[in-house]
N, C-alpha and C positions, 0 to 999 in steps of 0.2 A: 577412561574405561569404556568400552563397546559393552551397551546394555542390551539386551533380548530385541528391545522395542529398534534400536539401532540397524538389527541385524535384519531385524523385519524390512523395515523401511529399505533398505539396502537392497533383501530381495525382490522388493515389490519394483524398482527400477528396472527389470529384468523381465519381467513380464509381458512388456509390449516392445516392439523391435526400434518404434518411435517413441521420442520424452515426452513431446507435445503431438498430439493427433486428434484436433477437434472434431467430437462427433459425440452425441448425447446413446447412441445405441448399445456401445458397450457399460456402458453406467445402467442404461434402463433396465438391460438384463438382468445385473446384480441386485439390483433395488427390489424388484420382483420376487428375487428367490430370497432377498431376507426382509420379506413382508411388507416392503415398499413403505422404509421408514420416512421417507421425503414428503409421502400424504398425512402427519403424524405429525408434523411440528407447530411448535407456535407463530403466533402472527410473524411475520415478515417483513423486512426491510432490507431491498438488493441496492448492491452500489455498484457500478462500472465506470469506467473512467479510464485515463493515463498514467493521471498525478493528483495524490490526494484520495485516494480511498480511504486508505486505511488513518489516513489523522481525521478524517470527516466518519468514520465508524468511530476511531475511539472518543471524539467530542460528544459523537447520539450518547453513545455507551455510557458516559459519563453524564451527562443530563440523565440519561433512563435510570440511574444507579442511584442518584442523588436526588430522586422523587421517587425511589423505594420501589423501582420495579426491578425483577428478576431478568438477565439477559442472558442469551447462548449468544458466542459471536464467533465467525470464522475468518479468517483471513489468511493471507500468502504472501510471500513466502515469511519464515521464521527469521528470527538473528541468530542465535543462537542454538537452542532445543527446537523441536519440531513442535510439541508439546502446547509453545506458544501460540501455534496456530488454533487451538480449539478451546476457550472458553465455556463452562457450563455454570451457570448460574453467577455470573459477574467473577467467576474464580476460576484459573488456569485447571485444566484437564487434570487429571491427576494421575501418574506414570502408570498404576494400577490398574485404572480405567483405560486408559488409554491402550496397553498391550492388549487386553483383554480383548476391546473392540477390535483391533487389527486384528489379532487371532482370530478371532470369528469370521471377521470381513473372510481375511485369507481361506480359511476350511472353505465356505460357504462357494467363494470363486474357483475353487478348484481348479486352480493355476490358467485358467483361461485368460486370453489376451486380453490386458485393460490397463491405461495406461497408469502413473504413479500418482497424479493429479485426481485421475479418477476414482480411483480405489480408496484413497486416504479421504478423498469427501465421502464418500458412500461407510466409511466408518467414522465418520466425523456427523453423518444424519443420522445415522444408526445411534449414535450417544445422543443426538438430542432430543431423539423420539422417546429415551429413555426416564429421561427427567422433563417436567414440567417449569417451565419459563413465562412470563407476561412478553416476553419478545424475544425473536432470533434476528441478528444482524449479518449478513452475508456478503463477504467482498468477492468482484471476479477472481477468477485467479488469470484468465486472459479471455479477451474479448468480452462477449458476453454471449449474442445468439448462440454459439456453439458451447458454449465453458459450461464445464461441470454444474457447477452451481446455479445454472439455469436450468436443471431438469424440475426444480421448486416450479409448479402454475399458478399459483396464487400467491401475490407481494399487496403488504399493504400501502406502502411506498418504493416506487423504483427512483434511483438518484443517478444521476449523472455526471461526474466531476470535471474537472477538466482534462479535453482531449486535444492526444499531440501524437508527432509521428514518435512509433513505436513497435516490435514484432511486425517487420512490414512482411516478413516471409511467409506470416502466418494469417494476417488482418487486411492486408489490401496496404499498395504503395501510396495513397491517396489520402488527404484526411478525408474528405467525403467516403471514401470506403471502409475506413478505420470507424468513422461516425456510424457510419451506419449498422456495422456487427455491436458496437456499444450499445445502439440504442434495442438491438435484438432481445433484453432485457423488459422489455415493455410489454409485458403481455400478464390479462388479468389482473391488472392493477389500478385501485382510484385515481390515487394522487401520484405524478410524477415532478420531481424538481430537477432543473436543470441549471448546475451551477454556473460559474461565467465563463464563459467562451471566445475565444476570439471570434471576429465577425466571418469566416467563412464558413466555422462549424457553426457558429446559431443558426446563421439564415439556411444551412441545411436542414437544420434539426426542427425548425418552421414549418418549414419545404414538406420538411417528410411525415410532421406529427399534425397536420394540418385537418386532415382528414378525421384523425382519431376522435375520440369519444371522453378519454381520460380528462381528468382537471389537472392541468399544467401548472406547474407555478418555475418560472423564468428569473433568470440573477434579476431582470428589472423589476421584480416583483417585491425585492427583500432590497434595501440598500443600507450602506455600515458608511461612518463618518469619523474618519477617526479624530480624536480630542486631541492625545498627548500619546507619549509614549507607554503610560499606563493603562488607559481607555481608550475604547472606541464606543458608538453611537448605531445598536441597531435596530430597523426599523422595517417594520411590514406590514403594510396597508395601515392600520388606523394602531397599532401596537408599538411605542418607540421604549427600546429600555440601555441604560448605558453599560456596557458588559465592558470588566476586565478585559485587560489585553492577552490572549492566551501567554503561556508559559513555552509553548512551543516558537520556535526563530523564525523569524521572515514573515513578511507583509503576505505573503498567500496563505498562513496560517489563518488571518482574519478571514480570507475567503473562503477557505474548507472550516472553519467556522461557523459564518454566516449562512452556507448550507447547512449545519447541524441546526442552528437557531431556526431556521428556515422550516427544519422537519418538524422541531417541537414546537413550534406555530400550527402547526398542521394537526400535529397529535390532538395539540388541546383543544381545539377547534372540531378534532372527531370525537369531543369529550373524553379523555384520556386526560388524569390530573396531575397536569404538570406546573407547577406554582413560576411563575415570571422571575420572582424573587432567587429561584436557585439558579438561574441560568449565568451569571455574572460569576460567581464559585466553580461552577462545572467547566467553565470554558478556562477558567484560568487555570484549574488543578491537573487537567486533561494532562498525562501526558503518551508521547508514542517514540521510544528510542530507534536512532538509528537515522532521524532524519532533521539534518541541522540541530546536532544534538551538543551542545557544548559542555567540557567537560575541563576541571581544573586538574591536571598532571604535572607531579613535582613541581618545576617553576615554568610551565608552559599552560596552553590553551589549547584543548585538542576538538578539534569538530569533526562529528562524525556524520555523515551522509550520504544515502546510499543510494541517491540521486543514479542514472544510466543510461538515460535517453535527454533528449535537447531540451524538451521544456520544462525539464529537473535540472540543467547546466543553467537554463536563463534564470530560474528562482534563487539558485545557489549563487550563482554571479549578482545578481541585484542586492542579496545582502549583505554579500563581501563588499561591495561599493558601498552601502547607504552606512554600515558600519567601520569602513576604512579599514576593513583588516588588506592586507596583504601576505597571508599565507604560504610557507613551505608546505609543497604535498607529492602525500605517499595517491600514486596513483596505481588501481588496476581496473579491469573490466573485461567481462567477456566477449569473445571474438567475433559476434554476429549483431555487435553494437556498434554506433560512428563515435570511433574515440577521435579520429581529427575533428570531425565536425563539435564533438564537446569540450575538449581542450580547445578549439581554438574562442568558442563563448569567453572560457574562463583565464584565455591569454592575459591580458590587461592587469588582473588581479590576484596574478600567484606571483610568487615569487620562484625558487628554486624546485621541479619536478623529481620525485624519486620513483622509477616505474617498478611495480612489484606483478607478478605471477600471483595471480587468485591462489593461494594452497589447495590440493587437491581437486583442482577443478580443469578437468583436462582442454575446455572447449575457452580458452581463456588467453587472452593475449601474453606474450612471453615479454619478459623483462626489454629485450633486443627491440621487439616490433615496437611495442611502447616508446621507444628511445629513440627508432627512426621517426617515428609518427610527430616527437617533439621537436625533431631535428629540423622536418619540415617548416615549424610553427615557431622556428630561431629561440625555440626556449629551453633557459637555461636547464640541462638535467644534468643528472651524477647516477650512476648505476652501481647501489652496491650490491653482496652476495647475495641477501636475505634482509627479513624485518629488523631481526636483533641489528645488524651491521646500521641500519638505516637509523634505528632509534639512537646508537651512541652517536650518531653525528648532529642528531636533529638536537639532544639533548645539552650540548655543546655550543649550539648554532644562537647568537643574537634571535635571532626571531623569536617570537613570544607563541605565537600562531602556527598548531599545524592542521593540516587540511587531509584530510582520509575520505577518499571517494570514486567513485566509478563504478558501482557496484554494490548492492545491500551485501552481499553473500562475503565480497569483502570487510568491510566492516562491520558482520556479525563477526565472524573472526577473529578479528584482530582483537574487538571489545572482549569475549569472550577470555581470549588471551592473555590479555596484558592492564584490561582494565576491571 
């Protein structure tokens, strides 16, 4: 069923002649004429990155929740509801509120050009100016110096996750230029952490913060050991405490961890009462669906991941290896992504390819181009009509293991759907 809020959203895609169109001007306008609720919220915490924002927001999220502070959190894109995107007070938006503020947003911009990104934050600040919080946590939705959610001038921690090629049409074809609109994020703020990097973006990130004023704190700053497959070991400056092994899958969960552990070091350190003792609970209860997300179906093992750029294909491949799956998969992804270059990571480690059309997403590889793309990479595929066709065959198939990925927007879907 299409709700009010659906229809909204729908027409706010319409509004600007471009999806994505970095530039903070059209946003400032609106913020202004509804009373510039972005000056109006609580303390701050921005994340930017590639890969790992959003499991490194819901980690803080969950340490801040579980030492009894109040949170507003935003993030991008949804799985499912859009809804998901806007957290007030540790509790999802509520459909109410949420139309509400759109409506308003909407009257207020008097159909003026502003893109869909844009607008939906600006009523997503507008709620949180509304209700009081002990913190707001903020993911990019892209880049950072130009992205919406950098119209905020004062953070009280900026975070940096890990950066990899991604949006090159939008960020620069370089990671030194991708690096550098990330770190655009850095402004008016104490403390900045920067999770771990491969060695061309650090020694950038060196390079270019060298100058600055801020207190840094660098992945060599924090280090994690891991024990066993239940625990790991972590450890900053004179602080060592033994934290559960998150709940979430793959070895770079311990690192977009250890960045959360990283910030609630820092909290408590700006006197902010966060007990040591809860951190080891928080990190293991944490969870963030949609990303290496395993899930028991009928007599199968379904993983969903919504993995779409290369250094989400090398995290998803390393755990297919360290845990010997050899997965069937339903694959899709949109067309201004390297689906050769990400299938060919995850060659080695799948077994049979089923290429699917994103539903309703026009800018998305077709079933056919997916199939030649495999054909190049000598791997085995089967092209059926649709989902249903793909599920009787998988449901049939020896294989214990299936793999859904190339796209969040696809496996919000699919989950949505059938699970």
């Amino acid at each position: 069923m299409v709700t009010k809020t659906d229809q909204l959203l729908k027409e706010f895609i319409n509004l600007h002649p471009k999806f994505i169109d970095l530039s903070l001007n059209r946003l400032e306008n609106l913020l202004k004429k509804l009373g510039n609720p972005h000056k109006n919220l609580p303390p701050t915490i921005h994340i930017a990155g590639t890969n790992g924002k959003g499991s490194t927001l819901s980690f803080i999220k969950n340490i801040l929740k579980n030492n009894n502070y109040s949170v507003h959190t935003y993030t991008s894109p949804h799985l499912e509801k859009f809804s998901e995107r806007i957290n007030i007070n540790n509790k999802q938006v509520s459909p109410k509120s949420l139309l509400k503020s759109l409506q308003f947003v909407k009257k207020v911009n008097k159909n003026k050009p502003i893109t869909f990104f844009e607008i939906t934050t600006a009523a997503a600040f507008f709620l949180f100016s509304k209700y009081k919080a002990d913190f707001l946590i903020l993911e990019t939705g892209l880049g950072g110096r130009l992205d919406a959610t950098n119209i905020i001038s004062k953070k009280i921690i900026s975070i940096i996750t890990a950066i990899g090629i991604d949006h090159e049409e939008f960020l620069g074809n370089t990671l030194k230029k991708i690096t550098k609109e990330k770190l655009g994020i850095i402004k008016n703020t104490k403390n900045v952490i920067i999770a771990k990097q491969n060695k061309e973006v650090n020694n950038f990130i060196l390079k270019k913060l060298r100058k600055q004023k801020n207190v840094y704190h660098f992945n060599y700053d924090y280090k994690f050991k891991i024990i066993n497959k239940k625990q790991f070991v972590f450890k900053f400056q004179k602080t060592e405490e033994i934290i559960r092994r998150p709940s979430l899958q793959g070895l770079h969960q311990i690192e977009n961890a250890s960045t959360a552990l990283t910030t609630a070091i820092i909290l408590k350190q700006n006197n902010y009462n966060i007990k040591l003792r809860s951190l080891g609970k928080s990190i293991f209860n944490t969870k963030w669906p949609g990303r290496i997300e395993k899930i028991k179906f009928k007599n199968k093992y379904i993983i969903l991941d919504g993995s779409h750029n290369l250094s989400g294909a090398e995290k998803l491949n390393k755990y297919l290896k360290e845990n010997n799956i050899r997965p069937n998969i339903i694959f899709g992804m949109l067309n201004n992504k390297r689906a050769f270059e990400f299938l060919s990571i995850l060659k080695k480690n799948i077994d049979t390819l089923y290429p699917i059309k994103i539903p309703n997403e026009i800018n998305a590889y077709t079933q056919k181009e997916i199939y030649n793309i495999a054909k190049k990479l000598k791997l085995d595929t089967v092209i059926k009509k649709n989902l249903i066709s793909i599920n009787k065959v998988l449901i049939k198939e020896p294989n214990k293991y299936i793999l859904i990925t190339g796209s969040l927007y696809l496996v919000g879907k699919i989950r949505k759907k059938y699970l």
